[in-house]
C-alpha positions in Angstrom: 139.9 129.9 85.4 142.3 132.9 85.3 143.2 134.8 88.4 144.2 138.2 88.7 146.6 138.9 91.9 147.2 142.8 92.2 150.0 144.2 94.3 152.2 147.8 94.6 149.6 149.3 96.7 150.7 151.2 100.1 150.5 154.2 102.4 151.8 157.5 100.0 151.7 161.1 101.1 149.7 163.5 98.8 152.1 164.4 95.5 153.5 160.5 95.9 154.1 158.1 93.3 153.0 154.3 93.2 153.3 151.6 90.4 150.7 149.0 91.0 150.9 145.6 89.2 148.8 142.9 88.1 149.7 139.3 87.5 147.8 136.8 85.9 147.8 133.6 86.2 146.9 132.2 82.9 147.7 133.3 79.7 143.9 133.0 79.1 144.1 136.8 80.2 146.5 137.8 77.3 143.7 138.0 74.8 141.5 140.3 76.4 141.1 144.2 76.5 142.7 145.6 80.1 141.8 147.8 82.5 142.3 149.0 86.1 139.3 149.6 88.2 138.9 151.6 91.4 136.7 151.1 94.4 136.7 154.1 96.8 136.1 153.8 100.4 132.0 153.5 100.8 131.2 152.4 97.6 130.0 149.4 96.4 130.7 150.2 92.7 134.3 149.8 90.6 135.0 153.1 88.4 137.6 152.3 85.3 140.6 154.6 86.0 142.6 153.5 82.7 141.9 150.7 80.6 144.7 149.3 77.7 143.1 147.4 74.5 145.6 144.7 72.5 146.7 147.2 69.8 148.5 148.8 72.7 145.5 152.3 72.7 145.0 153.5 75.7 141.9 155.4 77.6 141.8 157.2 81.0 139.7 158.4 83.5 139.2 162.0 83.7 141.0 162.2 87.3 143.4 159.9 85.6 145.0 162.0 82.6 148.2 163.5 83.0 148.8 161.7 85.8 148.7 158.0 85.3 150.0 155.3 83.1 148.5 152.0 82.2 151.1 149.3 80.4 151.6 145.6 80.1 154.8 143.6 79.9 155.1 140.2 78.4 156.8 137.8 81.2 157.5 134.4 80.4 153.8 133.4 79.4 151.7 136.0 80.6 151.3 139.8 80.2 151.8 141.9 83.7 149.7 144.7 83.8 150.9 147.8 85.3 149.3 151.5 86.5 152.0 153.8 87.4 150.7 156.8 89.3 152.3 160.0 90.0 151.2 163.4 91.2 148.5 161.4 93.9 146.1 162.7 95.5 143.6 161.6 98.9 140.6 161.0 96.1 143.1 158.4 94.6 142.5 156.5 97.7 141.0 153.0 97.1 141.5 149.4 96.5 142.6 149.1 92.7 141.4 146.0 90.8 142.5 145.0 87.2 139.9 142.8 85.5 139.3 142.5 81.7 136.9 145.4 79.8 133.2 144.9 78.8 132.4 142.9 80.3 135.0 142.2 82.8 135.6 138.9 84.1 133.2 137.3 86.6 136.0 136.3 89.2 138.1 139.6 90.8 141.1 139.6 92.6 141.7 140.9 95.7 142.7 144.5 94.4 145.8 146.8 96.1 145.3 149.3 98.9 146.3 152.5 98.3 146.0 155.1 100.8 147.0 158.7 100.1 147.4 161.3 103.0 147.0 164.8 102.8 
């Protein structure tokens, strides 16, 4: 069973930059479509920010474009996953999953913390 471990989130002021990262730990995970997902504070459901599909095309988020960028790096036998965020603002503020897209995978990682201040 694969296992997504997400990390890079912290405490940014507003206009900040983060670069969040996701780690598999299977190579299982290599095959399937990408995304990163975001649960806001008070809500029960995940929105996709910015998802990444194996022919390297890329799809954001409204309150995503212009701002972010989704990526993936091959590392020894599994491909990282990264969202690099600039320009942030307090709405970014959430826990940040990465999971596979339609569906994602049953099993989701702890997610990332990231808290913006205004």
């Amino acid at each position: 069973q694969v296992q997504l471990v997400e990390s890079g989130g912290g405490l940014v002021e507003t206009g900040g930059s983060l670069r969040l990262a996701c780690t598999p730990t299977s190579s299982l995970f290599n095959v399937y479509n990408k995304a990163w997902y975001r649960q806001t504070p008070g809500n029960q459901a995940r929105e996709l920010v910015a998802s990444i599909r194996s022919d390297g095309s890329t799809d954001y988020a409204d309150s995503a474009k212009g701002r972010f960028t989704i990526s993936r790096e091959s590392a020894k036998d599994v491909a990282v996953l990264y969202l690099q965020m600039h320009n942030l603002k307090p709405e970014d503020t959430g826990n940040y999953f990465c999971n596979a897209v339609n569906p994602p995978l049953t099993s989701w990682g702890r997610g990332t913390e990231v808290t913006v201040s205004s």
